[in-house]
C-alpha positions in Angstrom: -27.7 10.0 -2.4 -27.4 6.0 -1.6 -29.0 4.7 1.3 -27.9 1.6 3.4 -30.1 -0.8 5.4 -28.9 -3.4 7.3 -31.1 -6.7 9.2 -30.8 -9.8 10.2 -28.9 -9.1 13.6 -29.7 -10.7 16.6 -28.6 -12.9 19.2 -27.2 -15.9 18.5 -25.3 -18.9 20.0 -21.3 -19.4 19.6 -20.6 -21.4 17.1 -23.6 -20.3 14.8 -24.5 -18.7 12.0 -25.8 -15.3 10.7 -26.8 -13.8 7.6 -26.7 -9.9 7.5 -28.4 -8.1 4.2 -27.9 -4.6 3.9 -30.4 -3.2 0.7 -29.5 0.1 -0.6 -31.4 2.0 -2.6 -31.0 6.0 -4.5 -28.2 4.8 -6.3 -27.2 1.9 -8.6 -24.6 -0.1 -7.2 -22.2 -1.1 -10.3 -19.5 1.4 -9.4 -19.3 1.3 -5.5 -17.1 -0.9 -3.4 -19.1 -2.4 -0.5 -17.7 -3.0 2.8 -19.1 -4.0 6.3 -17.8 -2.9 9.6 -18.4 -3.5 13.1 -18.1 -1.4 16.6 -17.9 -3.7 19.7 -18.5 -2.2 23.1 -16.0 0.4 24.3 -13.8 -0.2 21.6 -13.3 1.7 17.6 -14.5 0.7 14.5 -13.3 -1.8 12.8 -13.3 -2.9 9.1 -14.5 -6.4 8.5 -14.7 -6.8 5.2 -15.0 -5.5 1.8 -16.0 -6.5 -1.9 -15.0 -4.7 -5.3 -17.6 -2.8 -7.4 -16.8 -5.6 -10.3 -17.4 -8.2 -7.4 -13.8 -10.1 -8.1 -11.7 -8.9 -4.8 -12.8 -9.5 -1.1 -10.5 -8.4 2.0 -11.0 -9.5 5.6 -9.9 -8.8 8.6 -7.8 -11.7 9.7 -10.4 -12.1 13.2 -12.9 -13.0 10.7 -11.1 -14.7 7.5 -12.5 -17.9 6.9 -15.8 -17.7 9.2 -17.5 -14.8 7.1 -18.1 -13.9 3.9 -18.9 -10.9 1.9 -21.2 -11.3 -1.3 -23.0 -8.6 -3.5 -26.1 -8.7 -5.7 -26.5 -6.0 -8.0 -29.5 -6.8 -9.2 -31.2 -6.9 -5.8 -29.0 -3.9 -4.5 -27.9 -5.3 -1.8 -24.7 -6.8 0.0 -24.2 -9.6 2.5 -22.3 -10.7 5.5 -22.7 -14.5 6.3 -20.6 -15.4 9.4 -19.9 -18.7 10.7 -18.7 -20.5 13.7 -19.5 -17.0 15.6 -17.5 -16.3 18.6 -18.2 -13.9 21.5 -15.9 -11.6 20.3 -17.5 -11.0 17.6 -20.5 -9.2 19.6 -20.7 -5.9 18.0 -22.8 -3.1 15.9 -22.4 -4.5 12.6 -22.9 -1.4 9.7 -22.4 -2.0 6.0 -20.7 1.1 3.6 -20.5 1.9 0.3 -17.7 4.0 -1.5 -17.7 5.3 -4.8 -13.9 5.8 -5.0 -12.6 2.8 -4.8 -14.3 1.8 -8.1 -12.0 -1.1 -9.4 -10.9 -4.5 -8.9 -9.9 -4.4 -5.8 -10.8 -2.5 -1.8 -9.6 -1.7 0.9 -10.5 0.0 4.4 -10.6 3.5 4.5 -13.0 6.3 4.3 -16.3 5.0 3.2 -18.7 7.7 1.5 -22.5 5.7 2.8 -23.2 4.1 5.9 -25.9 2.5 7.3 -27.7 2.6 10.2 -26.1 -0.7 11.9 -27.7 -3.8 13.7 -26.9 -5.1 16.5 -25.1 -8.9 16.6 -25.2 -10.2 20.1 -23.1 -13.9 20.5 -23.7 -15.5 23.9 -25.1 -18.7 25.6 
């Protein structure tokens, strides 16, 4: 059984930054794609983004492309979200997944097997 821990949410300004871990532990990493995805207010969950289990494909949602990145360390079991030039919109429950069926070079959204609890990412002035 893997378990997922995400941090680092909070409230932060538009047009800052924030750095979202998410540690697992149970299970090695090497063979599970990792994703993040978010649930704003009144609205479904959405994907965000998602990294290979060899770490050599990303995917992001076009709301976020080019403000947030995904990174994994293996070694330290955990995966990352840094977003950038945050917007209002992007106010949400932030939870991070991992999938051991999309073990590859590449990911996508879907059914994820392990989720996390989520944290909370409040934008506003």
């Amino acid at each position: 059984q893997l378990q997922l821990v995400e941090s680092g949410g909070g409230l932060v300004q538009p047009g800052g930054s924030l750095s979202l871990p998410c540690a697992a532990s149970g299970l090695p990493l090497l063979f599970f794609a990792l994703g993040w995805f978010r649930r704003a207010p009144g609205k479904e969950r959405e994907g965000v983004s998602c990294i290979s289990s060899s770490g050599g494909s990303t995917n992001y949602a076009g709301s976020v492309k080019g403000r947030f990145t995904i990174s994994r360390d293996n070694a330290k079991t955990t995966v990352y979200l840094q977003m950038n030039s945050l917007k209002s919109e992007d106010t949400a429950v932030y939870y991070c997944a991992a999938d051991p069926f999309q073990y590859g070079s590449s990911c996508r959204f879907g059914e994820y097997k392990y989720w996390g609890q989520g944290t909370q990412v409040t934008v506003s002035s």
